[in-house]
N, CA, C, O and CB atoms as a CASP TS submission, in Angstrom:
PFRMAT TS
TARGET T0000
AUTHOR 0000-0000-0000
METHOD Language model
MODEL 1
PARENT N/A
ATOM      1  N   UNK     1     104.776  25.891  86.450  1.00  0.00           N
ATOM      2  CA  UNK     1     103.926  27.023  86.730  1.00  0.00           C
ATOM      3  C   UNK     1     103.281  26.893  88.114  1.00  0.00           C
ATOM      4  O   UNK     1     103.287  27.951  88.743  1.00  0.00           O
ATOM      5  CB  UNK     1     102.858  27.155  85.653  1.00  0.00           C
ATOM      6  N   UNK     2     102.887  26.151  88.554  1.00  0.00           N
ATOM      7  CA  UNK     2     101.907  25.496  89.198  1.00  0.00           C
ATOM      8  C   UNK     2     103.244  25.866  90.778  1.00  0.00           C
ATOM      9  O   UNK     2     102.859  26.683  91.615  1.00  0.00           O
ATOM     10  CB  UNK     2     101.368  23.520  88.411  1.00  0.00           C
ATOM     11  N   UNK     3     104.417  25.319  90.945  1.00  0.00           N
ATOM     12  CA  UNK     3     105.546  26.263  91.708  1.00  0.00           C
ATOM     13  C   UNK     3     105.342  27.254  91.827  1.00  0.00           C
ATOM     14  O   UNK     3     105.244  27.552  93.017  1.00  0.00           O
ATOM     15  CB  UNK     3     106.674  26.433  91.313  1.00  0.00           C
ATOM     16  N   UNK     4     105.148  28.351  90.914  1.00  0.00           N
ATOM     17  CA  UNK     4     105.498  29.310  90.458  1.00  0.00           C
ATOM     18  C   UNK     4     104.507  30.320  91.384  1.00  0.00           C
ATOM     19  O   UNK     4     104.895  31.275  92.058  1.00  0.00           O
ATOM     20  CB  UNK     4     105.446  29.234  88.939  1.00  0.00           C
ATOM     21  N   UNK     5     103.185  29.863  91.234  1.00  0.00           N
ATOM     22  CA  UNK     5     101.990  30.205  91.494  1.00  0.00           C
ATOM     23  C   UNK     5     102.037  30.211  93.449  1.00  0.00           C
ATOM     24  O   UNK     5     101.414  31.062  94.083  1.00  0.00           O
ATOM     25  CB  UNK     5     100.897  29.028  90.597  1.00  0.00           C
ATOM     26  N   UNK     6     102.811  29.203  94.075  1.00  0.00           N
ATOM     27  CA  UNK     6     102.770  29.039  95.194  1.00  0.00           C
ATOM     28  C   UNK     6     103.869  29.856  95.714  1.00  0.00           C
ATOM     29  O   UNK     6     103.609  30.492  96.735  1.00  0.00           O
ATOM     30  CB  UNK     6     102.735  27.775  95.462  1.00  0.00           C
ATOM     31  N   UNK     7     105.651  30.027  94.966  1.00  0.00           N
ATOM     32  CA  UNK     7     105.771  31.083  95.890  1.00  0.00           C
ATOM     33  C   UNK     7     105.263  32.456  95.556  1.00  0.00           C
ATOM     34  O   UNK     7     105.419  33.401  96.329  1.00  0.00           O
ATOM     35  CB  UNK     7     107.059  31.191  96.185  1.00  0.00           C
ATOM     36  N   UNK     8     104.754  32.543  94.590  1.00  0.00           N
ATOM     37  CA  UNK     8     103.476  33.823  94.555  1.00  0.00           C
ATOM     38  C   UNK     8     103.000  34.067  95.686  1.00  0.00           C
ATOM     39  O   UNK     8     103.246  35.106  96.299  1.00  0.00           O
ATOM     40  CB  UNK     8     102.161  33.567  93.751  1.00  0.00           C
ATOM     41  N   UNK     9     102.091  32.938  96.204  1.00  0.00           N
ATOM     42  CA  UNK     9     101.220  33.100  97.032  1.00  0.00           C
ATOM     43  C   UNK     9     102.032  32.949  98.466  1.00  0.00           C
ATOM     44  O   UNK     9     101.524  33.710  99.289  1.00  0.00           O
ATOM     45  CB  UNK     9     100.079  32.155  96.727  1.00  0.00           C
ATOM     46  N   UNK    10     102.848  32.395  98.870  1.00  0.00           N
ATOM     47  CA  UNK    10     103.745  32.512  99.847  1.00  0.00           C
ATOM     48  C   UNK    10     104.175  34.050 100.333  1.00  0.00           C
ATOM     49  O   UNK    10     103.903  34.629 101.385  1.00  0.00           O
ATOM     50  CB  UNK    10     104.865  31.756  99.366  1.00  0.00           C
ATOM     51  N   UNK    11     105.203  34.647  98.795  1.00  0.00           N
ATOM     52  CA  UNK    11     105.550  35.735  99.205  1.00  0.00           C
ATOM     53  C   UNK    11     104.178  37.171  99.216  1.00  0.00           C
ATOM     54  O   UNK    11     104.286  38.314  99.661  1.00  0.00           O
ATOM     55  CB  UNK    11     106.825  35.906  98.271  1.00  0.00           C
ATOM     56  N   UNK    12     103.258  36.652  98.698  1.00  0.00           N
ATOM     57  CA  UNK    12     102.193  37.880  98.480  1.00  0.00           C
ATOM     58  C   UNK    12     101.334  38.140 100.114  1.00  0.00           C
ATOM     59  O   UNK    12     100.973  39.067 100.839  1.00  0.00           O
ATOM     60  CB  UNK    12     100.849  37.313  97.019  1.00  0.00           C
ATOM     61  N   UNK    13     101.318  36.161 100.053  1.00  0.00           N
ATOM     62  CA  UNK    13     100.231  36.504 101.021  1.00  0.00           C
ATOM     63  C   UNK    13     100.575  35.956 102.777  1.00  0.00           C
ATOM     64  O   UNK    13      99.917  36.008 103.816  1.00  0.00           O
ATOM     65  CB  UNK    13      98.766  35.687 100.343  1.00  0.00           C
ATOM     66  N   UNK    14     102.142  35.364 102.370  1.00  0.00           N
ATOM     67  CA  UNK    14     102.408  34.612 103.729  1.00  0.00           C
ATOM     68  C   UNK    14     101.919  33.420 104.444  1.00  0.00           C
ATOM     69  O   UNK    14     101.946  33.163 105.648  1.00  0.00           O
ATOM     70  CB  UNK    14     102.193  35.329 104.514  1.00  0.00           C
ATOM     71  N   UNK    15     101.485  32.777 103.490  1.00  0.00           N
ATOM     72  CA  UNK    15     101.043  31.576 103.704  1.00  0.00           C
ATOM     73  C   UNK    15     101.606  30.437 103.636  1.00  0.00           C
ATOM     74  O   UNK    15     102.416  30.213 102.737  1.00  0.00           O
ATOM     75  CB  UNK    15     100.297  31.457 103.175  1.00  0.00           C
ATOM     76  N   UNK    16     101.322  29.601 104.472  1.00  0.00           N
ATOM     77  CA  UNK    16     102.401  28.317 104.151  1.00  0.00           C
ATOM     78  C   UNK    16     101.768  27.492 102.690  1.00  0.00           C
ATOM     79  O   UNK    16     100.565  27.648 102.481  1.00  0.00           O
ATOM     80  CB  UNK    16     102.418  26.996 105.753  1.00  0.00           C
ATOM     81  N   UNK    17     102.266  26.955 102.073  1.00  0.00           N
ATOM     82  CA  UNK    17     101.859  26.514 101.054  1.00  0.00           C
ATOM     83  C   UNK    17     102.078  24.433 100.932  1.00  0.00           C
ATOM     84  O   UNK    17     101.942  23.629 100.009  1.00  0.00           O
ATOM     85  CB  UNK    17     102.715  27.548  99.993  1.00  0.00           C
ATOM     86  N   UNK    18     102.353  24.347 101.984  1.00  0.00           N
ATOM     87  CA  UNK    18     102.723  23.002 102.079  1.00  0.00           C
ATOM     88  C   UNK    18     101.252  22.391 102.211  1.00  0.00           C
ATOM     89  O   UNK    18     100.349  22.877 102.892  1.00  0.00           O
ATOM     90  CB  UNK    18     103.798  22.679 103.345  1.00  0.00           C
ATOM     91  N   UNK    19     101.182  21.278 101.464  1.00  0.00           N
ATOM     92  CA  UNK    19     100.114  20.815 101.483  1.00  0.00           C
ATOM     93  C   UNK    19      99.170  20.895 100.547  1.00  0.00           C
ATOM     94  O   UNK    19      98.335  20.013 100.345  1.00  0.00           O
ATOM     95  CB  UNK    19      99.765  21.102 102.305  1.00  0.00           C
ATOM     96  N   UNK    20      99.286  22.323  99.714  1.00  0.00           N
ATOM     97  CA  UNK    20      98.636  23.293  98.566  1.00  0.00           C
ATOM     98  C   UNK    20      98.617  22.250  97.483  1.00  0.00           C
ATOM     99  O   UNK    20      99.804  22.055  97.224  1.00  0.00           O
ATOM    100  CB  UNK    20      99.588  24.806  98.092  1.00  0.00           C
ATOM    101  N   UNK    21      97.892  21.496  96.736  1.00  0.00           N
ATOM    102  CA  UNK    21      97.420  21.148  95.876  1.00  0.00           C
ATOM    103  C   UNK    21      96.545  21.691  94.817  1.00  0.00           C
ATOM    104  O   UNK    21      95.998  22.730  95.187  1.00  0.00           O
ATOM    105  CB  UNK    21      97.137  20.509  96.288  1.00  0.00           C
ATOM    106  N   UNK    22      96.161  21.233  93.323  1.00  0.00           N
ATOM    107  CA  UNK    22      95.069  22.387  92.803  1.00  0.00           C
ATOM    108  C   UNK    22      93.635  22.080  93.124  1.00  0.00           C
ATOM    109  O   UNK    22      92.657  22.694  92.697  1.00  0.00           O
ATOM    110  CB  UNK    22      95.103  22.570  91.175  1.00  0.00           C
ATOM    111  N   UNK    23      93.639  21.330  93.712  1.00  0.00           N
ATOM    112  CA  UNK    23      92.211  21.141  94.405  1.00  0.00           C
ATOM    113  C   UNK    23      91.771  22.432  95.849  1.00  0.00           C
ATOM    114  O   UNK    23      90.708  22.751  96.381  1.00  0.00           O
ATOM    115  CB  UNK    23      92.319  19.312  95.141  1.00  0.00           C
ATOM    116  N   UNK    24      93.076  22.823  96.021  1.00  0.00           N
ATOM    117  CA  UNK    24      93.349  23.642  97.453  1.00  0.00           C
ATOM    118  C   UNK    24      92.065  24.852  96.522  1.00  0.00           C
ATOM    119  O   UNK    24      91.952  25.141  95.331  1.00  0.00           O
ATOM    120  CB  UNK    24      95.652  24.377  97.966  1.00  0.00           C
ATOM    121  N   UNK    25      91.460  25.191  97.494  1.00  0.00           N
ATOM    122  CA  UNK    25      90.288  26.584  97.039  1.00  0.00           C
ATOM    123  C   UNK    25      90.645  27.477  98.256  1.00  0.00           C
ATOM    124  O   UNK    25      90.729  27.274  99.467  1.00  0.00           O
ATOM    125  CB  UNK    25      88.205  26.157  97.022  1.00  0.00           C
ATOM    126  N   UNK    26      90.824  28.584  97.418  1.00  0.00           N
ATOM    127  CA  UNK    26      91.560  29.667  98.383  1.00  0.00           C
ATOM    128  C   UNK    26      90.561  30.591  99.654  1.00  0.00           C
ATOM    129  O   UNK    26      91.068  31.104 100.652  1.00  0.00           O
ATOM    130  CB  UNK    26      92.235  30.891  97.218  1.00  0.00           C
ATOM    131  N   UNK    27      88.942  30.634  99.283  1.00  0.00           N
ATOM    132  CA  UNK    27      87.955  31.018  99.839  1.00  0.00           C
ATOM    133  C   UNK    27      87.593  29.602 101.379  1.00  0.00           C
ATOM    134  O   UNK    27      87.271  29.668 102.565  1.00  0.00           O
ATOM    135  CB  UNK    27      86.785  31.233  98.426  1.00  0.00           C
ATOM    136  N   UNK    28      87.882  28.577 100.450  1.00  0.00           N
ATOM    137  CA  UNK    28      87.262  27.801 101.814  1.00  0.00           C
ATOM    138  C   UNK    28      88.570  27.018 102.624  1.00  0.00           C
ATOM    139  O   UNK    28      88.718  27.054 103.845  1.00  0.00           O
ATOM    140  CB  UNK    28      85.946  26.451 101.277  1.00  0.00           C
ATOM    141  N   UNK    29      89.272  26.468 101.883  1.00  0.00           N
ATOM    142  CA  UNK    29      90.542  26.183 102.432  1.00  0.00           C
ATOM    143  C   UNK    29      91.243  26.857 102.871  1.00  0.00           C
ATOM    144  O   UNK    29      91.539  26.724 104.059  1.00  0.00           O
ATOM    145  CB  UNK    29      91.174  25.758 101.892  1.00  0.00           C
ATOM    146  N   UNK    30      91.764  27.800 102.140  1.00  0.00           N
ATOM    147  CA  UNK    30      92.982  28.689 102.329  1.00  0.00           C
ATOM    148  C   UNK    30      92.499  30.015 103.856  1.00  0.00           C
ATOM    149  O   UNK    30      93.120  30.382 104.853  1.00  0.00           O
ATOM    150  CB  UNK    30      93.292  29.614 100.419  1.00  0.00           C
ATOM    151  N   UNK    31      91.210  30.333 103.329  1.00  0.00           N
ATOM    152  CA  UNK    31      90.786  31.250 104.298  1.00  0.00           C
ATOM    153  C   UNK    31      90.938  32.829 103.774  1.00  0.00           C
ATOM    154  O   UNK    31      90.652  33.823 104.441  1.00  0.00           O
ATOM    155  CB  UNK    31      91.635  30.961 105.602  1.00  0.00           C
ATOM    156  N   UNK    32      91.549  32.805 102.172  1.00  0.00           N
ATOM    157  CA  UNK    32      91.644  34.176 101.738  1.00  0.00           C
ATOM    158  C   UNK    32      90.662  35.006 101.463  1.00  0.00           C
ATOM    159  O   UNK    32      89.635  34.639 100.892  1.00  0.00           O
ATOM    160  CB  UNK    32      92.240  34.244 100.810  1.00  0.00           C
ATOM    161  N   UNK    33      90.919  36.382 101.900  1.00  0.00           N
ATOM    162  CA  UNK    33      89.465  36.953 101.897  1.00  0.00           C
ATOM    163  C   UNK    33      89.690  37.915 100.256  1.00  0.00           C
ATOM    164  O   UNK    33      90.672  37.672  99.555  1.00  0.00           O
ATOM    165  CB  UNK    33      89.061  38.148 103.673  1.00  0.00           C
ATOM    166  N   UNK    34      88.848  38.770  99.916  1.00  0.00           N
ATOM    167  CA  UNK    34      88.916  39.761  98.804  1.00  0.00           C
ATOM    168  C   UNK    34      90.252  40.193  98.460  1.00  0.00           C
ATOM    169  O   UNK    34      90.878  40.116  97.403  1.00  0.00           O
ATOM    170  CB  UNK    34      88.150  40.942  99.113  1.00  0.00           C
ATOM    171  N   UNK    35      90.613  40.776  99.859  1.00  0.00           N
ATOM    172  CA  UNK    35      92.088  41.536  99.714  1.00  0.00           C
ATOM    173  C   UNK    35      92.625  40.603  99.368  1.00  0.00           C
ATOM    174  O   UNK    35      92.582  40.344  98.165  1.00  0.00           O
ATOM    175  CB  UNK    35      92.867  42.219 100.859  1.00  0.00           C
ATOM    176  N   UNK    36      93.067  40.062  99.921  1.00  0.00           N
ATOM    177  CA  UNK    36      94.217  38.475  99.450  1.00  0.00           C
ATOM    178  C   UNK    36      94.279  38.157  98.572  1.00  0.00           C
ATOM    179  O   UNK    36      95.371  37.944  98.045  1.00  0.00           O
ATOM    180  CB  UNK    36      94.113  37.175  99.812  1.00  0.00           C
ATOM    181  N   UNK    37      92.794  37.904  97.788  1.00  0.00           N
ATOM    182  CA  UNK    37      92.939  37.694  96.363  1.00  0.00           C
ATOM    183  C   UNK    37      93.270  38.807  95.539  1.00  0.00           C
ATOM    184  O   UNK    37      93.907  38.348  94.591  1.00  0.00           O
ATOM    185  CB  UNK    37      91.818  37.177  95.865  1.00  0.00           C
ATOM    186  N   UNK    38      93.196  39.594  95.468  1.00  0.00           N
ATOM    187  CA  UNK    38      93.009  40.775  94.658  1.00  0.00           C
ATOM    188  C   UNK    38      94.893  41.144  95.088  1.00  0.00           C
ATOM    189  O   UNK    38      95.603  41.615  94.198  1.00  0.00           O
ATOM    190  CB  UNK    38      91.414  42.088  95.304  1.00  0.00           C
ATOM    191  N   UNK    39      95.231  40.981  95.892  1.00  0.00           N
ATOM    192  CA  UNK    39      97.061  40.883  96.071  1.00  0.00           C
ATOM    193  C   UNK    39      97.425  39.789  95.405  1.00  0.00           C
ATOM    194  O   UNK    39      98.487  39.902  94.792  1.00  0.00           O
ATOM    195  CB  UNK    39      97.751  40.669  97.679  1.00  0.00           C
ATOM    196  N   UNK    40      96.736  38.509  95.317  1.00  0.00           N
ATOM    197  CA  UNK    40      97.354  37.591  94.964  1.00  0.00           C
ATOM    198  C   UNK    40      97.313  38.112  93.163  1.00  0.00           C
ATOM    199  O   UNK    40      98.366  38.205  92.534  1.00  0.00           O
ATOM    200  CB  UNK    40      96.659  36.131  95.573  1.00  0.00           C
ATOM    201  N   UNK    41      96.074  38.384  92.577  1.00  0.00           N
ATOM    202  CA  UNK    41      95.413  38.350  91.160  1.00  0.00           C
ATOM    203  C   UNK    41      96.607  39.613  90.699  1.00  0.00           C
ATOM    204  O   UNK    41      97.151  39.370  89.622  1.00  0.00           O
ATOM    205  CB  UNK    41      93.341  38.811  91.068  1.00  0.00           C
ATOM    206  N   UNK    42      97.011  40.778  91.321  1.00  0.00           N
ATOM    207  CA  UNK    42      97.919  42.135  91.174  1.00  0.00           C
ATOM    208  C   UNK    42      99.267  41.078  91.087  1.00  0.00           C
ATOM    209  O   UNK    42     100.111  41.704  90.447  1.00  0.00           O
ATOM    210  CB  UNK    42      97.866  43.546  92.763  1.00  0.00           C
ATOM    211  N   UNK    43      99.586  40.303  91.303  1.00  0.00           N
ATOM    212  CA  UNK    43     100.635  39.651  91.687  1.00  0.00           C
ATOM    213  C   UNK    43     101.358  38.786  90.502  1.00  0.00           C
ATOM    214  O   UNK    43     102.490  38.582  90.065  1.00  0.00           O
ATOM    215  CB  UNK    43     100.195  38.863  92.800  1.00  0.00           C
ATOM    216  N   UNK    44      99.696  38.319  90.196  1.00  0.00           N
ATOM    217  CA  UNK    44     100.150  37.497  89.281  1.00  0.00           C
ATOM    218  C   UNK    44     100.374  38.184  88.045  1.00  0.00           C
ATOM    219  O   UNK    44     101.379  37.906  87.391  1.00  0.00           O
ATOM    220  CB  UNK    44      99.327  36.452  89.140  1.00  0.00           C
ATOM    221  N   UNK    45      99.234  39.394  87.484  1.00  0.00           N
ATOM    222  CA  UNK    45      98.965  39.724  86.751  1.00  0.00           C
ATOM    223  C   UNK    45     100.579  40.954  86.336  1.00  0.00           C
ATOM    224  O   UNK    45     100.736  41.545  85.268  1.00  0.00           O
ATOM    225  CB  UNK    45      97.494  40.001  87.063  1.00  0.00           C
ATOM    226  N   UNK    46     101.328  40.998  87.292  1.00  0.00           N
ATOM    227  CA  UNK    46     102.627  41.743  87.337  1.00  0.00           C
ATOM    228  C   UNK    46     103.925  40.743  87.050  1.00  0.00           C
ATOM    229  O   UNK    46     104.995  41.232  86.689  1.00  0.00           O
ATOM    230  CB  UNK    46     102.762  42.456  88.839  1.00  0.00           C
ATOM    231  N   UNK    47     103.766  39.357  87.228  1.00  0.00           N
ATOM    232  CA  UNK    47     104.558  38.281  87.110  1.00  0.00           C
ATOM    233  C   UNK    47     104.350  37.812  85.593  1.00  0.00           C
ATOM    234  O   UNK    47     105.267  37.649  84.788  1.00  0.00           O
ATOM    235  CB  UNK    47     104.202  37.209  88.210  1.00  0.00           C
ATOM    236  N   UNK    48     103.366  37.676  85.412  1.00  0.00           N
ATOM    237  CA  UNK    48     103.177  37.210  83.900  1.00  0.00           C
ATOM    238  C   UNK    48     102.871  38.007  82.696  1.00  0.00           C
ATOM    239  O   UNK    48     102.679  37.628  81.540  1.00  0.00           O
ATOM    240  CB  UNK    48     102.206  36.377  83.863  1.00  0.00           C
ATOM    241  N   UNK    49     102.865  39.250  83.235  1.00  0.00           N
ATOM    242  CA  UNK    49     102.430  40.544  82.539  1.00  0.00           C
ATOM    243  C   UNK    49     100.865  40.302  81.535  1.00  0.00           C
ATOM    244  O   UNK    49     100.578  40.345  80.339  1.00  0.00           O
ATOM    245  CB  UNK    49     103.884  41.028  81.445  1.00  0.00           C
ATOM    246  N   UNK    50     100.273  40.088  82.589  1.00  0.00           N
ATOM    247  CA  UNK    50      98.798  39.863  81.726  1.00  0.00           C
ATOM    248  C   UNK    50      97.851  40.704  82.242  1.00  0.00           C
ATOM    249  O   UNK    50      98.449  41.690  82.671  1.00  0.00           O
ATOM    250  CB  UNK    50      98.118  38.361  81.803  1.00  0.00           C
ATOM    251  N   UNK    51      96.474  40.828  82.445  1.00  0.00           N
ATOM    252  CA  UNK    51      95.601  41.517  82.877  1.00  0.00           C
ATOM    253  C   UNK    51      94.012  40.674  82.991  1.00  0.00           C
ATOM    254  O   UNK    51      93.324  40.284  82.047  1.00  0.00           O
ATOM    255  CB  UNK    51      95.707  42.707  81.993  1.00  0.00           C
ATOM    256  N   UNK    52      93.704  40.548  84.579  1.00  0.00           N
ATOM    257  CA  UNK    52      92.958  39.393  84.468  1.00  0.00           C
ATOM    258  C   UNK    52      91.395  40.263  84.761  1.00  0.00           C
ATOM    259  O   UNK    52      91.332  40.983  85.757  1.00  0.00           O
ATOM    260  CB  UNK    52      93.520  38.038  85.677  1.00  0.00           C
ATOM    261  N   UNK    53      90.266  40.147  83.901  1.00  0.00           N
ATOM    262  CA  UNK    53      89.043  40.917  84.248  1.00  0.00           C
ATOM    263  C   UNK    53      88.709  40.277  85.191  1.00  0.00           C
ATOM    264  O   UNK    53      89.173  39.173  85.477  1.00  0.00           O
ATOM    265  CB  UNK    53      87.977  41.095  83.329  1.00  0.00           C
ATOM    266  N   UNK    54      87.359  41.226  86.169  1.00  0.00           N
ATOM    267  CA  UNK    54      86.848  41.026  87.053  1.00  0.00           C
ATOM    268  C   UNK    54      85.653  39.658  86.919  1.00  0.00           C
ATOM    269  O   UNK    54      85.356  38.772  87.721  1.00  0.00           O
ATOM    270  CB  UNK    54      86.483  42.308  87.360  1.00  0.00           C
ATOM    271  N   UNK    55      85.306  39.879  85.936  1.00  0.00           N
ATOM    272  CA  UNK    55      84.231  38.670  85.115  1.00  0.00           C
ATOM    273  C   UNK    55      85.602  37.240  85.519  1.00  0.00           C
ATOM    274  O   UNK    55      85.334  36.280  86.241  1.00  0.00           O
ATOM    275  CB  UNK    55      83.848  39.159  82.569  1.00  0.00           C
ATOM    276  N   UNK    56      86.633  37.402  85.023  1.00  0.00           N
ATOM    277  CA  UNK    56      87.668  35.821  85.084  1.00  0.00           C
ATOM    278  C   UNK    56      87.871  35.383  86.557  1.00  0.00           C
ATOM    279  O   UNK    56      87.805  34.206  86.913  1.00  0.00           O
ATOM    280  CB  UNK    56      89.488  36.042  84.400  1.00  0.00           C
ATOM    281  N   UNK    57      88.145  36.517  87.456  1.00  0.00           N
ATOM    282  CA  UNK    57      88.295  36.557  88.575  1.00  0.00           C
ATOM    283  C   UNK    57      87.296  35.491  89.052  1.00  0.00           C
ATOM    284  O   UNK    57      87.649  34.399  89.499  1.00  0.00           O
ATOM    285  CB  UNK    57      88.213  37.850  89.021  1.00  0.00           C
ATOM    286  N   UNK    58      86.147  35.854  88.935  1.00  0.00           N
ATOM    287  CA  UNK    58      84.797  35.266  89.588  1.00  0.00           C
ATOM    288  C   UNK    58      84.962  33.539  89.374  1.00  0.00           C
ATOM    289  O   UNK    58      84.627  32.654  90.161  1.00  0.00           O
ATOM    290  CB  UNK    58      83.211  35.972  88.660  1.00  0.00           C
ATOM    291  N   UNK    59      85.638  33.404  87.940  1.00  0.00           N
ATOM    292  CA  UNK    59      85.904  31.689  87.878  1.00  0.00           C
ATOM    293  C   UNK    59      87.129  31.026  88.487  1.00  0.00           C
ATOM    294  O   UNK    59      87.496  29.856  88.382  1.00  0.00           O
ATOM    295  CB  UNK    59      86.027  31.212  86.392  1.00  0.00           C
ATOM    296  N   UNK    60      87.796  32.261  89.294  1.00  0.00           N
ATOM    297  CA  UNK    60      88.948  31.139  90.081  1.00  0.00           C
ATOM    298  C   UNK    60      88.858  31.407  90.977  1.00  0.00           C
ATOM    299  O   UNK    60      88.984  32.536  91.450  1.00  0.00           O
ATOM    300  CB  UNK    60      90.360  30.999  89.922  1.00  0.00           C
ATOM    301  N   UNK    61      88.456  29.831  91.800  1.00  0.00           N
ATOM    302  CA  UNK    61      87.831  29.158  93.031  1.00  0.00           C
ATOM    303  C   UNK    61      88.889  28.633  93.692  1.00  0.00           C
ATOM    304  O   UNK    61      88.881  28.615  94.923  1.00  0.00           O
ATOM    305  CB  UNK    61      86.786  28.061  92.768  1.00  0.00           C
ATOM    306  N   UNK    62      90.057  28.080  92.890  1.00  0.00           N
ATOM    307  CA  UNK    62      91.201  27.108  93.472  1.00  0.00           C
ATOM    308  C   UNK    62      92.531  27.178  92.748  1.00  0.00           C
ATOM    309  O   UNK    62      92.744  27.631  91.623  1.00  0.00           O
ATOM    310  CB  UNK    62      90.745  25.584  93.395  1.00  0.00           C
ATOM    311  N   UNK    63      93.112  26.813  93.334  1.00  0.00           N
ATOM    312  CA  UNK    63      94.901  26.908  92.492  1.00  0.00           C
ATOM    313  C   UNK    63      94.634  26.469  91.854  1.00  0.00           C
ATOM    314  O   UNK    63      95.132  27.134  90.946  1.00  0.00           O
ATOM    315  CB  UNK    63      96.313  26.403  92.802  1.00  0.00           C
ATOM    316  N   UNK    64      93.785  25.164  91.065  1.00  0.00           N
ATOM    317  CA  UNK    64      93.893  24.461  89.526  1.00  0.00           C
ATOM    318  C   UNK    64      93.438  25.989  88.554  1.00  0.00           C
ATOM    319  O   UNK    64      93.962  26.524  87.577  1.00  0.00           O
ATOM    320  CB  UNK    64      92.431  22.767  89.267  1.00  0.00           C
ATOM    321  N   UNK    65      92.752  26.176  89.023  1.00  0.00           N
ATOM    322  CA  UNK    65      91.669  27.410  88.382  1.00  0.00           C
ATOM    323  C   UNK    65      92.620  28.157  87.933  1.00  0.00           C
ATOM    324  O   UNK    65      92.611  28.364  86.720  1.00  0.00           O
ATOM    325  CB  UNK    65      90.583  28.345  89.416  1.00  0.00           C
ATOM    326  N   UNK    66      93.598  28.715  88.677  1.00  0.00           N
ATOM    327  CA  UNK    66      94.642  29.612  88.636  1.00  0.00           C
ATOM    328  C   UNK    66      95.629  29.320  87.509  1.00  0.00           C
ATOM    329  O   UNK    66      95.955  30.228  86.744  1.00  0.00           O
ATOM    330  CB  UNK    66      95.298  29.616  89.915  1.00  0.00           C
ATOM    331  N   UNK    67      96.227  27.803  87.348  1.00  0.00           N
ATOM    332  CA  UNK    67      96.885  27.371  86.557  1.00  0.00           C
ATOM    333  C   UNK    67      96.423  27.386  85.185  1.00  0.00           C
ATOM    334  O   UNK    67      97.064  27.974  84.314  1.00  0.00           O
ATOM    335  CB  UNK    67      97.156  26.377  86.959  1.00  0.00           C
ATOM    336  N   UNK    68      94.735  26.424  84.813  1.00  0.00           N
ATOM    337  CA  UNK    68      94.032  26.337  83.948  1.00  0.00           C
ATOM    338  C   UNK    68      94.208  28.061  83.322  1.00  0.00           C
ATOM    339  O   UNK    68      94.816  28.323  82.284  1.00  0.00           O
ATOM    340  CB  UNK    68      92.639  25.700  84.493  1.00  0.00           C
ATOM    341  N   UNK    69      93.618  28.967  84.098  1.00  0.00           N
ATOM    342  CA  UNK    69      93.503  29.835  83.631  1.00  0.00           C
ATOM    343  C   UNK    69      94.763  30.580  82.707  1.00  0.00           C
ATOM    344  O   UNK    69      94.682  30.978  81.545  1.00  0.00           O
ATOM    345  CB  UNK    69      93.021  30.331  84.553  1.00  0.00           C
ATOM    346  N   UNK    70      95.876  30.624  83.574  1.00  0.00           N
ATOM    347  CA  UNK    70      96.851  30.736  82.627  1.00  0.00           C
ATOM    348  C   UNK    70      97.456  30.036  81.824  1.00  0.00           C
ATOM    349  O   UNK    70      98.022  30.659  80.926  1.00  0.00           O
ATOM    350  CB  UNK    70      97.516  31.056  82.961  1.00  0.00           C
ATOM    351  N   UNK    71      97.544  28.977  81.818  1.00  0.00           N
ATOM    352  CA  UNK    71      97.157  27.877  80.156  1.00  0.00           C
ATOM    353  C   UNK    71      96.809  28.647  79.283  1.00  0.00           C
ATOM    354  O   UNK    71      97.562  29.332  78.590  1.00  0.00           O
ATOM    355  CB  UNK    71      95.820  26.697  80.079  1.00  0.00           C
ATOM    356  N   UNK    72      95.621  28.603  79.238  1.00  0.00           N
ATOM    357  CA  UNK    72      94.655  29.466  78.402  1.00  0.00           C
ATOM    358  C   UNK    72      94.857  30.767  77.807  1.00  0.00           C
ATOM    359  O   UNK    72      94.310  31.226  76.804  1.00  0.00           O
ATOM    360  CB  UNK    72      93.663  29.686  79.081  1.00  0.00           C
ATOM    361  N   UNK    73      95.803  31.352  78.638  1.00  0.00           N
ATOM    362  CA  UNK    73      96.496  32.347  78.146  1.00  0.00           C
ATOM    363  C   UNK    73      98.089  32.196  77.427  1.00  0.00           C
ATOM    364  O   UNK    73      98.884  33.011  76.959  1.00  0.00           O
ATOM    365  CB  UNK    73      96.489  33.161  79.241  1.00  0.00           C
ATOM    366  N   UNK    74      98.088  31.079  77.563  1.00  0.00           N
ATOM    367  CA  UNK    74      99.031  30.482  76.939  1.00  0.00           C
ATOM    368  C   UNK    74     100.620  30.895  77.160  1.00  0.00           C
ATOM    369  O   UNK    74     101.545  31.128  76.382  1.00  0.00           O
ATOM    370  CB  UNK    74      98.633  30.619  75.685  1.00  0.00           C
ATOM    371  N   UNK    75     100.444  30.865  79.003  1.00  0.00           N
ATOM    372  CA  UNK    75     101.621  30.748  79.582  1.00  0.00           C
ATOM    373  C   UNK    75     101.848  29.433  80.380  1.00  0.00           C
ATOM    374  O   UNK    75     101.001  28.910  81.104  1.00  0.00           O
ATOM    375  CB  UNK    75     101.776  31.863  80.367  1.00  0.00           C
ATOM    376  N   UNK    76     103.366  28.871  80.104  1.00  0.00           N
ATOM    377  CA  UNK    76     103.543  27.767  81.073  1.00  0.00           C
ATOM    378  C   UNK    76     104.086  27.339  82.033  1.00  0.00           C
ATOM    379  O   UNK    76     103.806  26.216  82.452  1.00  0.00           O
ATOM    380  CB  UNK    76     103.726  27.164  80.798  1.00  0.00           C
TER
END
């Protein structure tokens, strides 16, 4: 998953992803602003066919976050 999630973010947002760990936080590391996320969150939420509220949003800070979160939804 955790692949999966990066060429996400590669092809969504054009980013190099080398280096990307789940410690990587997309606000202070990465440099993604609202839009970015909100392409990235449309992205995912079209890949895994889920629907992520604005309240869940607010708890992912970092690619682990991202992964954890879909765990939880009980994709792998």
């Amino acid at each position: 998953m955790f692949d999966k999630i990066l060429q996400i973010m590669e092809e969504q947002l054009g980013i190099d992803t080398a280096g990307v760990t789940e410690e990587t936080t997309f606000r202070e590391d990465l440099r993604i602003d609202s839009l970015d996320l909100y392409e990235l969150v449309t992205a995912l939420e079209d890949e895994y066919d889920i629907e992520i509220q604005p309240e869940e949003l607010d708890e992912i800070k970092s690619v682990g976050d991202v992964v954890e979160f879909l765990a939880a939804k009980g994709i792998e």
